[in-house]
Phi, psi and omega in degrees: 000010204285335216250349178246050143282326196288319193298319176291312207294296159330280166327317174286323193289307179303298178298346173302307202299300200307307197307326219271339204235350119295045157286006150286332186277311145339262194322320181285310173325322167306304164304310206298320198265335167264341182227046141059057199291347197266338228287136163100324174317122180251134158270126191238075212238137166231112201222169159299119189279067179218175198315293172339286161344274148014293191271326188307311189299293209297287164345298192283281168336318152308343211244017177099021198270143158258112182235124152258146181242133159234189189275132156275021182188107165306336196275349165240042189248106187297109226255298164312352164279314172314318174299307170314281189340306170324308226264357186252038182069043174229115158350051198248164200242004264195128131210154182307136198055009179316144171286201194302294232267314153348281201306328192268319157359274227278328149333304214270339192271306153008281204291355179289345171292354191055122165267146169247354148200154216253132207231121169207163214215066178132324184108359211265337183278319180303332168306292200286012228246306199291323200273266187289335185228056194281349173319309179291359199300316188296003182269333216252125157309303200169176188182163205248150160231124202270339215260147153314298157327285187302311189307323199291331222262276180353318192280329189289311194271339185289309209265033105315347214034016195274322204298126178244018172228170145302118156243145181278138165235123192282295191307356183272018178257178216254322150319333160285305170328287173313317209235331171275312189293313218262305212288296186305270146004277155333289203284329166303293167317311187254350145292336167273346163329298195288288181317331170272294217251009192038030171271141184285139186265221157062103177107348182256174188258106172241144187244113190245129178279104165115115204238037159299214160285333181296281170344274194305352164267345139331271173318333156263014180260294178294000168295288204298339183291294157155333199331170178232107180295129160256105191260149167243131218212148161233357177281107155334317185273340169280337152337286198294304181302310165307308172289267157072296202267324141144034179272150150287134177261063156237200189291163186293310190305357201240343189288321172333310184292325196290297216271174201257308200228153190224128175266044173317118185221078202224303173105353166286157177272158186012048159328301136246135192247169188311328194274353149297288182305359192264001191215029195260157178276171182296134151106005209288170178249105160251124136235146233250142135256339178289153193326293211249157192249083171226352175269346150288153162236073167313359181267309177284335184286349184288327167292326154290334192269138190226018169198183179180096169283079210265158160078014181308319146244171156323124188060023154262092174267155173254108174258120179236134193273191209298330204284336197132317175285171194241109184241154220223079171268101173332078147108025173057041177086338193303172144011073170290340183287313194286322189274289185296333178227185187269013170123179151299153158294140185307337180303311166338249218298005151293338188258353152302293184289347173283332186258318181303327179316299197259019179252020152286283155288003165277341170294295151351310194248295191333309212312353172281343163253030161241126175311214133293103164184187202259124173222151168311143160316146189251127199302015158281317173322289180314333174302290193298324193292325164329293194298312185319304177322305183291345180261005193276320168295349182074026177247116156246131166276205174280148171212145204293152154314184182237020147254355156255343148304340183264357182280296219277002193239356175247128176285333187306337168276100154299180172287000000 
């Protein structure tokens, strides 16, 4: 163990650099430390364990929080962060690469803090909260959820009624959508591509499943690439918008035969199945940006395979099947911005983690008028974190006269 002052003092080093590209978040911790809105609260987060994560823990701690942290991805956890964090008083529960039953442990060592409120990256912690652990429900007020995923399985569980505290979904405000899914999501995603396979994009056929905020910032980033896009849909109206945008729309079976690299960014399961890979050309690339690594169906290409040149690069596997061909899976389906590459750039997840932050403590004080069920971020947040950024950027906008508030606010004024 002689090695972990070196491990912190690194962790500290990563989470400084993180800090430098999160000064909304810097500012609310700032507050947050004079006006202690947590003090007495244990906080219980299963989150991804990386520099980012970090200011968020630090923030939340200033503000007076007792936190345990475990991983929402063994596979992203950065183990010098995990150190600092340890050594600057935070619960953590993480380590890189952990199996199935590690990882749901190390949940369950979390939950041991009794929570009164809950951080969760999937759902996975509030599931076992409901499930496995119905004991704490009476502690816990309420708790954010960051994920897409984790948002369908929670709206899912409400209108079942088992959901039994109030959660905020954090990803659903329109600065998260915007700046995490499309920006963050897009630039991450074909940086852990390029990093396992250093293939030139420009000039290839990439195929993005799913034409949400994620999709679509995939898709416009390899657009920006020179790439040539395939979008695949099953909402007509996200369909529609892809083309619109000037993408090919088709089905995954006819997109299969075509493309060089295949992106599933959907939050659905087995997207791509054996009959799309059975008919993909030698050398194509798979890789997942949705939460859980259930959109390759990674079982049938295993299956299919009839040798596997796993680790052919970093975060590369070969899968070469009976004809000969060679198909190419990325970070073993899991996450790629997060396994091949680091995540979002910290300026993102400053605007994610600034609104989880201050939708904590809006929790903090509420939670007592609030029933159980899943509510939005309440739009002043989304508001204050908007502003915070921009001025943390030197961006000033407009602000209305007070004859154009009384226009937009009287139906009696016509043209």
């Amino acid at each position: 163990m002689h090695d972990h002052g070196g491990m912190v003092e690194a962790g500290e080093r990563r989470i400084g650099w993180a800090a430098r590209s999160m000064p909304v978040l810097e500012a609310i911790g700032a507050g947050f430390a004079k006006d202690r809105p947590l003090d007495g609260l244990r906080i219980a987060a299963c989150l991804h364990v990386t520099a980012e994560t970090a200011v968020l823990m630090g923030a939340l701690k200033a503000g007076g929080a007792d936190i345990a942290l475990a991983a929402s991805n063994p596979l992203s956890t950065q183990d010098d962060v995990a150190a600092a964090l340890a050594d600057y008083g935070i619960a953590v529960q993480a380590r890189a690469g952990v199996d199935r039953e590690t990882y749901y442990r190390h949940i369950h060592q979390a939950l041991d803090i009794s929570p009164n409120i809950v951080l969760d990256d999937g759902c996975d912690l509030v599931n076992i909260v409901h499930t496995e652990r119905v004991e704490l429900l009476e502690a816990v007020i309420g708790g954010c959820e960051e994920t897409t995923t984790g948002i369908i399985r929670l709206r899912q569980m409400a209108s079942e009624g088992a959901l039994r505290f109030p959660m905020v979904a954090v990803n659903d405000t329109r600065t998260k959508r915007m700046f995490d899914n499309r920006y963050g999501t897009g630039q991450s995603t074909l940086d852990g591509i390029m990093r396992a396979t250093n293939v030139l994009l420009a000039g290839r056929t990439i195929v993005v499943a799913g034409f949400g905020f994620c999709g679509r910032g995939v898709a416009e980033r390899a657009k920006g690439l020179g790439a040539r896009v395939v979008v695949t849909e099953i909402d007509p109206v996200k369909a529609l918008d892809a083309s619109l945008q000037g993408y090919d729309v088709q089905p995954m079976s006819r997109a299969a035969q075509t493309g060089d690299v295949f992106v599933t960014v959907t939050g659905n399961r087995d997207v791509i199945r054996a009959e799309h890979l059975a008919v993909m050309k030698d050398g194509a690339i798979l890789a997942n940006a949705g939460h859980f690594d259930v959109e390759i169906d990674v079982r049938a290409l295993e299956e299919m395979a009839q040798t596997v040149n796993f680790g052919i690069r970093p975060n590369t596997d070969e899968y070469v099947l009976e004809d000969g061909r060679r198909l190419l899976l990325l970070a073993e389906g899991r996450l790629v911005n997060l396994t091949a590459a680091e995540g979002h750039p910290a300026a993102v997840m400053d605007m994610s983690f600034s609104a989880q932050a201050l939708a904590v403590a809006w929790l903090a004080q509420e939670s007592v008028r609030l029933s159980p069920g899943v509510y939005d971020v309440p739009a002043d947040i989304d508001a204050e974190v908007a502003r915070l950024k921009l001025a943390a950027a030197g961006i000033a906008i407009d602000a209305l006269t007070t004859e154009q508030e009384d226009y937009l606010h009287s139906w009696r004024l016509g043209s």
